[in-house]
C-alpha positions as CSV (number, residue, x, y, z in Angstrom):
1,X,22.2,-90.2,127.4
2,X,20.8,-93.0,125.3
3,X,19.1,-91.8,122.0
4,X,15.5,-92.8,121.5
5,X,14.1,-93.8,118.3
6,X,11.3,-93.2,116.4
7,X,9.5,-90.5,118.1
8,X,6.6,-88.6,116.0
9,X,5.9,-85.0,115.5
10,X,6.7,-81.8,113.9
11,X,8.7,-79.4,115.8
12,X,9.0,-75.7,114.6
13,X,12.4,-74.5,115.3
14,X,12.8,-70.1,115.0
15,X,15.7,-69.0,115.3
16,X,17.7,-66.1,113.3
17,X,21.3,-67.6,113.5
18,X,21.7,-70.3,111.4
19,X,23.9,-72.0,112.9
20,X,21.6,-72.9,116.0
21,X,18.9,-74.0,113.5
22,X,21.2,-76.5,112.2
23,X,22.7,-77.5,115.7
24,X,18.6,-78.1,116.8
25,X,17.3,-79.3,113.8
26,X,20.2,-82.6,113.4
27,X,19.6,-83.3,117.3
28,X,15.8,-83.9,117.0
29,X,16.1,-85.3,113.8
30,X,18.6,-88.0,115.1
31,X,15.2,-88.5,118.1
32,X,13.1,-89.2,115.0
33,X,11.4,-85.6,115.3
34,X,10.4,-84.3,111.7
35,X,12.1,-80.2,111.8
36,X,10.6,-77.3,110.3
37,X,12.7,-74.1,110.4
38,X,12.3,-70.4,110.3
39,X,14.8,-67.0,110.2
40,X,12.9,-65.2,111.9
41,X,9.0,-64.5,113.4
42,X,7.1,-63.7,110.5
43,X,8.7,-67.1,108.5
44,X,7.6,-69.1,112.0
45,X,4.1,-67.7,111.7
46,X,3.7,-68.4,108.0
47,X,4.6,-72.5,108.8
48,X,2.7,-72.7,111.7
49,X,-0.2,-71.6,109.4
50,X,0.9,-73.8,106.7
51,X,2.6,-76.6,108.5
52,X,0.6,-79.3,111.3
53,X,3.6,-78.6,113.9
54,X,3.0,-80.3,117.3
55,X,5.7,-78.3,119.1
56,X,7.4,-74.7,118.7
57,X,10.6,-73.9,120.0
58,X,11.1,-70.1,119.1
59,X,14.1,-67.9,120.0
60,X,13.6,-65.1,122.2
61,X,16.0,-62.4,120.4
62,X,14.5,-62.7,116.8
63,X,13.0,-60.0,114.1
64,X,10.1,-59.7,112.9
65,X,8.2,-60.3,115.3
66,X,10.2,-61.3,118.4
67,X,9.3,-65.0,120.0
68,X,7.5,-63.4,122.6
69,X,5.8,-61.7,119.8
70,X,5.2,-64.9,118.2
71,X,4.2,-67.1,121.0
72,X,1.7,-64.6,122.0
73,X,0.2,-64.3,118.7
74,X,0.0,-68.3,118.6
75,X,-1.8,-68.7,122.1
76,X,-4.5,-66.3,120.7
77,X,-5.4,-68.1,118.1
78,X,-7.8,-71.4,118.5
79,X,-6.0,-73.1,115.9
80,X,-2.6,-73.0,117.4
81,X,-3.2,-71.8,120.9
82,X,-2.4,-76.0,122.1
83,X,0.8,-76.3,120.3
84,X,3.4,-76.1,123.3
85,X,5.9,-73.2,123.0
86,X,9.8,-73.8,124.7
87,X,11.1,-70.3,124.5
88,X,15.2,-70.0,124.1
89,X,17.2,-67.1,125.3
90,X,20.0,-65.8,126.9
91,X,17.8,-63.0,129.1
92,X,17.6,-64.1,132.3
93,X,16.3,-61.6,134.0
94,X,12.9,-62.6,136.3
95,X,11.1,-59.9,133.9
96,X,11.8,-61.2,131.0
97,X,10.3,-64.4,132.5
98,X,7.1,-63.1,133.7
99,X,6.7,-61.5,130.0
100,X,7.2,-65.5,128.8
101,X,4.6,-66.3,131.1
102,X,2.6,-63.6,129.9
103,X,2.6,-64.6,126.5
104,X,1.6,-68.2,127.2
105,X,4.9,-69.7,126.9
106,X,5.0,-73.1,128.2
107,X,8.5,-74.1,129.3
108,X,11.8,-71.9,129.1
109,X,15.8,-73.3,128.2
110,X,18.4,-71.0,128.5
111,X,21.1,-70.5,125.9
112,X,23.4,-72.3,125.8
113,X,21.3,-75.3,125.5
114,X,22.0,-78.4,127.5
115,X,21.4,-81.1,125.0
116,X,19.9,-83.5,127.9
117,X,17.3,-80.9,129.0
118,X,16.2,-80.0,125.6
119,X,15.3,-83.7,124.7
120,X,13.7,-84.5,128.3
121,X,11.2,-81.0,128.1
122,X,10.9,-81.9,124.2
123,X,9.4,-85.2,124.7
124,X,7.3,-84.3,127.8
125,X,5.8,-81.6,125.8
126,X,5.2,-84.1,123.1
127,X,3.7,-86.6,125.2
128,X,1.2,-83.6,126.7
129,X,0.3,-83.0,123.1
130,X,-0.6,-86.1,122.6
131,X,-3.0,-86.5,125.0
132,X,-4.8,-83.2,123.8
133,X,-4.9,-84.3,120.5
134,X,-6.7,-87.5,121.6
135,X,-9.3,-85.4,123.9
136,X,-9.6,-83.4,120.7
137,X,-10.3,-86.5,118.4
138,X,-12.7,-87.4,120.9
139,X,-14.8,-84.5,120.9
140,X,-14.6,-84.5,117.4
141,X,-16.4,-87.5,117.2
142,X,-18.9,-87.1,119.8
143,X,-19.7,-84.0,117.3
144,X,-19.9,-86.6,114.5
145,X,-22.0,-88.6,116.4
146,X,-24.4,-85.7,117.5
147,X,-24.5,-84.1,113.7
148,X,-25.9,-87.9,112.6
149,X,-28.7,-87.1,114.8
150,X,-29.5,-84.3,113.4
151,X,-28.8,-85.5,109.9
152,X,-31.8,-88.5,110.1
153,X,-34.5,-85.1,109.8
154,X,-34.4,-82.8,107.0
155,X,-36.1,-80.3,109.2
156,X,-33.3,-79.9,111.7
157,X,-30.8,-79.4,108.7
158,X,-27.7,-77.0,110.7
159,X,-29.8,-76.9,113.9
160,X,-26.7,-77.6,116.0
161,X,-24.7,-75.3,114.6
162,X,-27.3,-72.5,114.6
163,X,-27.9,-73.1,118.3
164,X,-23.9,-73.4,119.1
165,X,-23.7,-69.8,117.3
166,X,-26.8,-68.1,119.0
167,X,-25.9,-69.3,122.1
168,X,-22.5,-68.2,122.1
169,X,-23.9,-64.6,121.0
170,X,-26.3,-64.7,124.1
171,X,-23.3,-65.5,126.6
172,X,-21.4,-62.9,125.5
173,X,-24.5,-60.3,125.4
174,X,-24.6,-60.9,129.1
175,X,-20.6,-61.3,129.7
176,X,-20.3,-64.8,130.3
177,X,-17.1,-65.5,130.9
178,X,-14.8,-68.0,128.2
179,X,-14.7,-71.7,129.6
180,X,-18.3,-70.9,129.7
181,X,-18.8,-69.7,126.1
182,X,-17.0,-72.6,125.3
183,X,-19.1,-75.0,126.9
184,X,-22.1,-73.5,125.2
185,X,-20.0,-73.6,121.3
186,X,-19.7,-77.2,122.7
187,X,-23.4,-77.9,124.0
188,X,-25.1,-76.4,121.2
189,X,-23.8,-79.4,118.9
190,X,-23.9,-82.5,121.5
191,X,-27.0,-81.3,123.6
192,X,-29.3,-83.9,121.9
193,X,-26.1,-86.8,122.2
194,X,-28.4,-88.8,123.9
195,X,-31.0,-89.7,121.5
196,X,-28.7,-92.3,120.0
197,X,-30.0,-94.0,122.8
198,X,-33.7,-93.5,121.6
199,X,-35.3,-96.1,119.3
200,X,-35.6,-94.7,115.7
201,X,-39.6,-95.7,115.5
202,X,-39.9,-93.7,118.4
203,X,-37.0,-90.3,117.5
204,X,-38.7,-90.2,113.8
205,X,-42.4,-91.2,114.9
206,X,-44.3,-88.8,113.1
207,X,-47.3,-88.0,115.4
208,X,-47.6,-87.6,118.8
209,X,-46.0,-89.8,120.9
210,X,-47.4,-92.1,123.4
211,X,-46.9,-91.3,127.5
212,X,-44.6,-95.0,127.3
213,X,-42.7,-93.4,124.4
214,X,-42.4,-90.4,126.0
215,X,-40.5,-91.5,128.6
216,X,-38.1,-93.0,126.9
217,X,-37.7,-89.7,124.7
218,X,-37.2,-88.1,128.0
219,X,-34.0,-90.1,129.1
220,X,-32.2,-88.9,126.3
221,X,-30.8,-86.1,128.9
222,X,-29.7,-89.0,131.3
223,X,-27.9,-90.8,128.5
224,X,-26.3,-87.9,126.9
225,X,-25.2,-87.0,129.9
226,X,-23.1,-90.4,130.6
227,X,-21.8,-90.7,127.1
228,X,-20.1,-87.5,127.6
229,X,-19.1,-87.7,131.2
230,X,-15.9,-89.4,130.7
231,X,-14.6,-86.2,129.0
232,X,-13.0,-84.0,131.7
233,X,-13.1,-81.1,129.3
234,X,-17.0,-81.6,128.9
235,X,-17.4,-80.6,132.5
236,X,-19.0,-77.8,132.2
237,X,-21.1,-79.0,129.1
238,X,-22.7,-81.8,131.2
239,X,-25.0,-79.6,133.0
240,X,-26.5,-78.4,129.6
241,X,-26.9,-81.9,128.1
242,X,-28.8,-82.8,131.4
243,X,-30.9,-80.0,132.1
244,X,-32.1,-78.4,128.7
245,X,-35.2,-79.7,128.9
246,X,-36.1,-78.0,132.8
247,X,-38.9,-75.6,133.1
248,X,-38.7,-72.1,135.4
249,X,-41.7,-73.6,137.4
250,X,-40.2,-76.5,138.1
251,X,-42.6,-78.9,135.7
252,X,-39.5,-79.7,132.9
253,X,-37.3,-83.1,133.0
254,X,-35.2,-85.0,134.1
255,X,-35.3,-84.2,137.9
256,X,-37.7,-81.1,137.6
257,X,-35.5,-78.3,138.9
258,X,-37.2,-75.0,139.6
259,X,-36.1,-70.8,138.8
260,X,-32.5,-70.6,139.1
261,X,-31.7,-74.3,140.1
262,X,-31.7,-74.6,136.6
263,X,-28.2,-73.5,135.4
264,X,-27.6,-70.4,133.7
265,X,-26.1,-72.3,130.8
266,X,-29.2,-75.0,129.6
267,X,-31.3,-71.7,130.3
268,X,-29.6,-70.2,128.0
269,X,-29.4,-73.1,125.1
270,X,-33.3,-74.4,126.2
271,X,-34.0,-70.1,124.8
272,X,-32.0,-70.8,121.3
273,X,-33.5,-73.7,120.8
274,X,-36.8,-72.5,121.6
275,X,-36.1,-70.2,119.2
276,X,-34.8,-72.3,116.2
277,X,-37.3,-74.1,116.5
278,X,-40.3,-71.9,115.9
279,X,-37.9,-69.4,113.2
280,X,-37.4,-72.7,110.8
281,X,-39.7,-74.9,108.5
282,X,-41.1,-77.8,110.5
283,X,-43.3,-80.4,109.0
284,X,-46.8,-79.1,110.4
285,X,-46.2,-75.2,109.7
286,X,-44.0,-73.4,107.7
287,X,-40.9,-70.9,110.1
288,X,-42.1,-68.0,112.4
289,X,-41.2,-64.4,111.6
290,X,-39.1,-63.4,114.6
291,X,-42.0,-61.2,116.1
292,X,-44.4,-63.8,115.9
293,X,-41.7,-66.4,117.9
294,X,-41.2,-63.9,120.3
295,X,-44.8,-63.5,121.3
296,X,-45.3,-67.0,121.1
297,X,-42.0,-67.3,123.7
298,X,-42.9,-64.5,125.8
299,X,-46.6,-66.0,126.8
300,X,-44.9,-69.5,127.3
301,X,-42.9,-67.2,130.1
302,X,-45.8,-66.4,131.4
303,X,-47.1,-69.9,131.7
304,X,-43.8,-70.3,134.2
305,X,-41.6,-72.1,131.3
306,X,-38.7,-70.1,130.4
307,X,-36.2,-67.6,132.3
308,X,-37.9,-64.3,131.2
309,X,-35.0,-62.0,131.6
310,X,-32.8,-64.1,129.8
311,X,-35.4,-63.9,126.9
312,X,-35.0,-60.9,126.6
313,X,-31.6,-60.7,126.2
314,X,-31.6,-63.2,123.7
315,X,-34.8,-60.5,121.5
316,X,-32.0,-58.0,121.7
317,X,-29.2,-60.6,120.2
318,X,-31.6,-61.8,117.9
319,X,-32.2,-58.5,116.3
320,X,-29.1,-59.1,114.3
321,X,-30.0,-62.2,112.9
322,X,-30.5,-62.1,109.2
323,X,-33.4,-64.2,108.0
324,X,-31.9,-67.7,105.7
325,X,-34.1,-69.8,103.0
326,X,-36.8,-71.4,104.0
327,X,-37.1,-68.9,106.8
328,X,-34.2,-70.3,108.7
329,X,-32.1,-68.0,110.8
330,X,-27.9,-67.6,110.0
């Protein structure tokens, strides 16, 4: 098999027999693969905390902690959970497999290790990488590009990252499940994406804004929407860019969707921000206490504005709030 040069990457290698280590570590080196090595599990947890490895191959059989061990402890953490995982071992027993699988393991080679199937899984798993460290540059910047929004107004200093935490709190109060969570994390900074799209005599206008104006302020839901939309992993984060501006009574933008057409998740982020937005300092009035927000939120309820049971989910979350300067919430 022809080698390959100049491939890029950082590849853990865990084994506690040296010998393997140096056997692994000169054949991806020779790919162009940068190597990293560890004894055993607690030296592969301390480089994967200390080192930007892209790929882990960890040894089954090792002490302290075994790979399962290790591989497990990885896919629980946010931080390393994407880092593929190739576990090597001589078990070959189908439980042994099914407790890989359990542990998040992404591929298996058994020992001994055909050179040729090593390198072909190693670079696939590289290549898969790749493309989730491009999906997470580019989420990264549609962050960027939200947070410069935010940043044009004093008064909505850390809005996005209030409403990303309180909305995360409120999902899990009523036992949302993760991918949904995430989407919320996710919404709470790039809900307002769209207002790139909005003139800045109109987005900073400082009075009221004319029923032209207005429209145009209203198709920043639209446009958020489609600047996001290529991102497969913003699925489930499109809905709450379109619709966190709907009203219970149907009388909200863009398309005017009524009770629980509405989905769960802008209901959810359109209470935060609610919220936020009456708890901090704001150019015509100084923040809310939280009982005063609350009253103020529960009559606009009544008025046929806002899911009422989720409110008061969110006046039970919000009970552990502590207050921040300038009456901001943290």
């Amino acid at each position: 098999m022809p080698t390959s040069k100049g491939h890029e990457g950082i590849i853990l290698v865990a084994d506690d027999i040296e010998a393997n280590r140096e056997l692994l570590s000169a054949l991806l080196s020779t790919e162009g693969y940068q190597v990293v090595c560890a004894a055993d599990g607690q030296q592969a947890l301390a480089r994967l905390d200390s080192d930007s490895i892209d790929l882990a191959l960890l040894d089954v059989v090792m002490p302290r902690p075994t790979g399962f061990e290790v591989c497990q402890t990885m896919k629980s953490k946010p931080e390393t959970r994407l880092i593929p995982v190739v576990l090597l071992t001589s078990l070959n027993s189908e439980s042994d497999r099914i407790t890989g699988i359990m542990c998040g393991a992404d591929d298996f080679l058994n020992k001994p290790v055909n050179k040729h199937e090593l390198l072909a899984r190693v670079h696939s798993l590289m290549r898969l990488k790749q493309f989730t460290d491009e999906l997470d540059n580019a989420e990264t910047v549609l962050s960027s590009l939200a947070l410069s929004i935010e940043a044009k107004d004093p008064y909505t200093e850390g809005h996005c990252d209030r409403l990303s935490k309180c909305s995360v709190a409120l999902a899990e109060k009523l036992g949302l499940p993760e991918d949904l969570r995430v989407a919320l994390r996710r919404g709470g900074l790039v809900h307002d994406i769209g207002k790139l799209a909005v003139p800045e005599h109109i987005l900073l206008k400082p009075g009221p804004l004319t029923p032209e104006e207005r429209k145009i302020m209203e198709q920043h839901t639209i446009a958020g929407e489609r600047i996001c939309a290529p991102l497969r992993s913003f699925r489930n984060v499109l809905p709450i860019i379109r619709h966190h501006h709907e009203k219970w009574n149907g009388s909200g933008y863009p398309d005017g969707l009524k009770g629980e057409q509405i989905p769960l998740t802008a209901r959810i982020l359109q209470i935060t921000d609610i919220y936020d937005a009456l708890t901090t300092d704001r150019p015509y009035r100084k923040a809310l206490p939280q009982e005063k927000a609350f009253a103020i939120m529960r009559e606009e309820v009544k008025r046929g504005w806002w899911d009422g049971s989720i409110l008061d989910e969110f006046e039970a979350v919000a009970q552990g709030f502590e207050p921040a300067p300038s009456g901001r919430v943290r």
